[in-house]
C-alpha positions, 0 to 999 in steps of 0.5 A: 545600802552599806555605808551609802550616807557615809560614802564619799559623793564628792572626790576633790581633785584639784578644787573641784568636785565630780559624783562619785558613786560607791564601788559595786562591790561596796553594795554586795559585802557586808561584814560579819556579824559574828564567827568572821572568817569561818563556815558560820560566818554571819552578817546582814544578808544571813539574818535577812535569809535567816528572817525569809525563812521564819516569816512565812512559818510564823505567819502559817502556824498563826492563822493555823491555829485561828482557822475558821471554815469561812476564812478572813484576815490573815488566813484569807490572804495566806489561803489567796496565796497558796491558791495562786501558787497551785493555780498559776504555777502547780496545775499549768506546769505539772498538773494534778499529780504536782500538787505533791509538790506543793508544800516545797513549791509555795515555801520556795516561793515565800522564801525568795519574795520575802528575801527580795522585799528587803530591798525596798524595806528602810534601813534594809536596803539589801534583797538577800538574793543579789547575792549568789549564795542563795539562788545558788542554794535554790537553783541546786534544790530545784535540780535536784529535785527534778532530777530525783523525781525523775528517777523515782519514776522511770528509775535510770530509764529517765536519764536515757529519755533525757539525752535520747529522745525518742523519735530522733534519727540515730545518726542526730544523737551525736548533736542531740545527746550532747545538747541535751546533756548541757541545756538539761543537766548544767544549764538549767541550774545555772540559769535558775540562779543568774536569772534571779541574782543578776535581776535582783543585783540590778535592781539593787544597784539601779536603786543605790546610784538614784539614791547617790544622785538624790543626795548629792543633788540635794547637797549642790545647791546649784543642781537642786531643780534637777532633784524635781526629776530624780526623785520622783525617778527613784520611787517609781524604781521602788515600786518597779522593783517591789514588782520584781520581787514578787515576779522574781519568786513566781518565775523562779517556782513556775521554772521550777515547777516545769523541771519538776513537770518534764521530769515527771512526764518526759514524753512531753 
């Protein structure tokens, strides 16, 4: 959390004192590390992407090169993973023609988990998520994605069968089409990215202002009994939100993955 045991927690105003949580914006900006002001710009939430990205990489290339036919360690629980990724989200939203898909599903999957846990990893305090610049990134791959695969296959018919669908009376298209452009075309992508940036930014903040409340509590001698409550409401907020990572990763891939599906097989 930047700056949170040097944030100001008592504000004194005419001898008293009153909580004074850090300004929202003080919990999403964090400074260059290096290249301030340009395109390279480089602070704590790249490296924390930048640490997603490689973590999963690492961990395939090693239990790769100690496969074993009866898998155990570390090439058991990634084989577990991938396994879940084509069960719960592969085979329910496309099929088995989606398991071409796969490789950019389960690393979607790894990347955005492992860039929430961060949020409850110490002295990271920060999911690289509850900023929009990544779910932005994610939300336009996976638009792009579905709409690419669509038009590998049904060429430009795929986007006549999106915005006039088959079976509606014509005089309909005038609110079908319109409606269809938005929720398929805009909407989508948009929702993708806010869904998981305003989920993992909550979170954050949820997390920031218990964390404020347990020191200054633990600060005010004369509120100290009040600690007995608060604290034990902070790590059950940490283990809820450990939760969300991971369903925030599932949820983001299987949506993806429908897109994916209705692209490849609009008539349903």
């Amino acid at each position: 959390m930047p700056d949170l045991i040097s944030t100001t927690l008592f504000a004194a105003e005419g001898g008293g004192g009153g909580l004074q949580f850090p300004p929202v914006e003080n919990l999403v900006k964090w400074p260059a590390w290096f290249f301030e002001g340009t395109l390279l710009e480089f602070n704590k939430i790249a490296f924390i992407s930048f640490i997603a990205m490689i973590v999963p990489v690492v961990l395939f290339l090693i239990a790769g090169r100690k496969a074993k036919l009866v898998p155990t360690g570390l090439q058991n629980t990634l084989e577990t993973s991938i396994d879940f990724v084509e069960k719960q989200v592969v085979l329910p939203a496309i099929g088995p023609d989606g398991m071409r898909y796969l490789p950019m599903l389960l690393s979607m999957f790894f990347f955005i988990w492992i860039g929430n846990l961060f949020e409850v990893i110490p002295t990271a305090h920060m999911p690289a998520n509850a900023r929009m610049a990544n779910p932005l990134v994610l939300a336009l791959v996976a638009w792009a994605m579905f709409i690419g695969v669509g038009v590998k296959h049904h060429g430009l018919g795929y986007f006549k069968e999106a915005l006039f669908p088959p079976g509606v009376p014509k005089a309909l298209y005038l609110l079908v089409t319109p409606i269809e452009l938005l929720s398929t075309f805009i909407i989508r992508p948009f929702s993708l990215a806010v869904r998981l940036f305003a989920n993992m930014l909550a979170g954050h903040i949820l997390l920031v202002t218990f964390s404020v409340l347990c020191i200054t509590l633990w600060s005010a001698s004369i509120l100290a009994g009040v600690l007995v409550l608060s604290f034990p409401m902070l790590v059950a907020f940490t283990g809820f939100e450990f939760m969300v990572a991971f369903l925030q990763a599932f949820i983001f891939s299987l949506l993806t993955a429908v897109y994916i599906g209705g692209a490849l097989h609009p008539a349903h």
